[in-house]
C-alpha positions in Angstrom: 93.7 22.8 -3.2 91.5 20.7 -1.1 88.3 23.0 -1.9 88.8 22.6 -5.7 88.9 19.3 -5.3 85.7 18.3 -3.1 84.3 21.4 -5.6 84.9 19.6 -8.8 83.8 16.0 -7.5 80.5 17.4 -5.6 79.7 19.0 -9.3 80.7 16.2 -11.1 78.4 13.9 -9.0 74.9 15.5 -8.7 73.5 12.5 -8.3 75.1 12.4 -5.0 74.9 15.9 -4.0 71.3 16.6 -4.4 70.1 13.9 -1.9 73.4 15.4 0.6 72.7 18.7 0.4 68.7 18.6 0.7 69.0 16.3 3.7 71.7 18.9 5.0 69.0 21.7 4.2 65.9 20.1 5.7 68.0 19.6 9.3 69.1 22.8 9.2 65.5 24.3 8.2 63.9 21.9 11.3 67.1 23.3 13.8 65.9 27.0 13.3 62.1 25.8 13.1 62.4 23.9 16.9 64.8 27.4 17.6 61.8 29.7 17.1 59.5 27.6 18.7 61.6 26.7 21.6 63.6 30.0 22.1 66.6 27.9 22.6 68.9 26.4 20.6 70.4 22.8 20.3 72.8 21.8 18.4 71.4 18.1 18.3 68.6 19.2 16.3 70.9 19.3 13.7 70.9 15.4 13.4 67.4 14.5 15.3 64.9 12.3 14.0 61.6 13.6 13.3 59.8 17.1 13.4 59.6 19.2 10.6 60.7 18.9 8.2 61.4 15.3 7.2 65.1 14.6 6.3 64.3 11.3 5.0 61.5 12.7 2.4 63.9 15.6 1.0 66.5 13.2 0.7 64.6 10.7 -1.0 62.2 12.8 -3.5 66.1 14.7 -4.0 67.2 11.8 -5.5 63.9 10.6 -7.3 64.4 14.5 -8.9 67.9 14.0 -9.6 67.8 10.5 -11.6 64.6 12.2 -13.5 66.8 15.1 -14.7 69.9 13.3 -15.3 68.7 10.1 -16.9 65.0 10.9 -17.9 62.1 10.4 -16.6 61.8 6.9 -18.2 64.8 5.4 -17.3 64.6 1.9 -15.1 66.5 3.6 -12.4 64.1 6.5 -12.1 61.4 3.8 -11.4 63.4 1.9 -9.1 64.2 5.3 -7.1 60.5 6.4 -7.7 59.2 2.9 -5.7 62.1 2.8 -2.8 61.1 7.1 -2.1 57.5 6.0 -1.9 58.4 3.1 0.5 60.8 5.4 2.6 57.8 8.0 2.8 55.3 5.8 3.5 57.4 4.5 6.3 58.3 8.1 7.4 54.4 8.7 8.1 53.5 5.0 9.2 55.1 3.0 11.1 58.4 5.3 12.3 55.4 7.8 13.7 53.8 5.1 15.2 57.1 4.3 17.3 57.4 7.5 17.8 54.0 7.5 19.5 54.5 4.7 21.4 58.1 6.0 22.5 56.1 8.9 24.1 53.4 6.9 25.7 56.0 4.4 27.8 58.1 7.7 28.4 55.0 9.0 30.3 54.6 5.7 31.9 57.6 5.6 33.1 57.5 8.9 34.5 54.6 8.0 36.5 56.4 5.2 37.5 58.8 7.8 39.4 61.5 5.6 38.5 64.8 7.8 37.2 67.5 4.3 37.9 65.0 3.0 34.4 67.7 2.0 32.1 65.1 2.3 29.4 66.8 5.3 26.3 64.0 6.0 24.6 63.9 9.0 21.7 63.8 12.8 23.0 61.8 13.9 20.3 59.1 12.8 18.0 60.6 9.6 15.3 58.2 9.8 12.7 56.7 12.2 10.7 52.9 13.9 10.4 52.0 14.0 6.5 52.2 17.9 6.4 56.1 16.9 7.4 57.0 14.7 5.2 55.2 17.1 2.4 57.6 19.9 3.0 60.4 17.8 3.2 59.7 16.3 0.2 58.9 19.9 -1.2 62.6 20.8 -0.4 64.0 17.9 -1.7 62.5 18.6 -5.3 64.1 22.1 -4.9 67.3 21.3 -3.3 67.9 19.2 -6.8 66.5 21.5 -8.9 68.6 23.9 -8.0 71.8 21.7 -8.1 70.6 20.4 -11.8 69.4 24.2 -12.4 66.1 23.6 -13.6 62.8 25.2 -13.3 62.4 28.9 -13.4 61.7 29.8 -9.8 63.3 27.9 -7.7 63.1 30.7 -5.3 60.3 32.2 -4.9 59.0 28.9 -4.2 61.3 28.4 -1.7 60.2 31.5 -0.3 56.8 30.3 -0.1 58.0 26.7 1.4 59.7 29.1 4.2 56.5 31.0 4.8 54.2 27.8 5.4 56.8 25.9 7.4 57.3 29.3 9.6 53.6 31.3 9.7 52.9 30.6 13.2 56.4 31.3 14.3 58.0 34.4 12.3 56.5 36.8 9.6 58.1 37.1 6.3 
């Protein structure tokens, strides 16, 4: 009874459930890209920060896609969402990568330090994003509402293709 419900609301509000489910798709995608590179897996990968791909980007461009096929492509609100994804991308590549770099630099100066008592809780992984990371993300965002609008013809062989690129080095498909 539950089910139907969320079912019925999650399908009644794509607008919503474009941006969810392509930020749920992109962690899970960078969980089992860190797993083959890794050989281990972590269950906190599921909600890191950084890496590839970018969460924020196929979030973002998810819901720039969404308000384009639900409200056209000239509507006010596309625009709006069109200027805040190019400010949360932007960001993504700029300065959140350049914290990122600069959590990894006082990390290794800490360590030389020697000093473990350091109440300093700086990110385990990467923050921001490389360019090639916040592409793919964004990739997956434009498919992940695609297919939860149903448009375009191919949704996935080009997600077959996305899976290839973000995967050569690690797995052959």
């Amino acid at each position: 009874m539950l089910w139907d419900l969320l079912k019925g609301w999650l399908a009644d509000h794509k607008l919503i459930t474009a941006p969810l489910t392509a930020c749920g798709v992109a962690q899970f995608v960078k969980g089992v890209h860190l797993y083959l590179k890794e050989r281990c897996w972590r269950w906190s990968w599921l909600i890191s920060d950084g890496g590839m791909p970018s969460a924020h980007s196929a979030m973002v461009t998810a819901m720039v896609a969404a308000i384009g096929f639900s409200l056209g492509y000239d509507s006010e609100e596309f625009a709006l969402a069109l200027v805040f994804a190019l400010i949360v991308l932007h960001d993504a590549m700029g300065v959140r990568r350049l914290a990122g770099k600069h959590s990894r630099l006082l990390k290794s100066l800490l360590r030389e330090k020697d000093n473990p008592a350091n109440p300093v809780d700086l990110p385990e992984h990467p923050v921001g994003h490389t360019p090639y990371e916040v592409l793919v993300g964004a990739l997956i965002g434009i498919l992940v509402a695609s297919m939860v609008f149903d448009r375009g013809p191919a949704w996935h062989e080009a997600l077959r293709h996305i899976a290839r690129v973000t995967f050569r080095h690690h797995v052959a498909l």
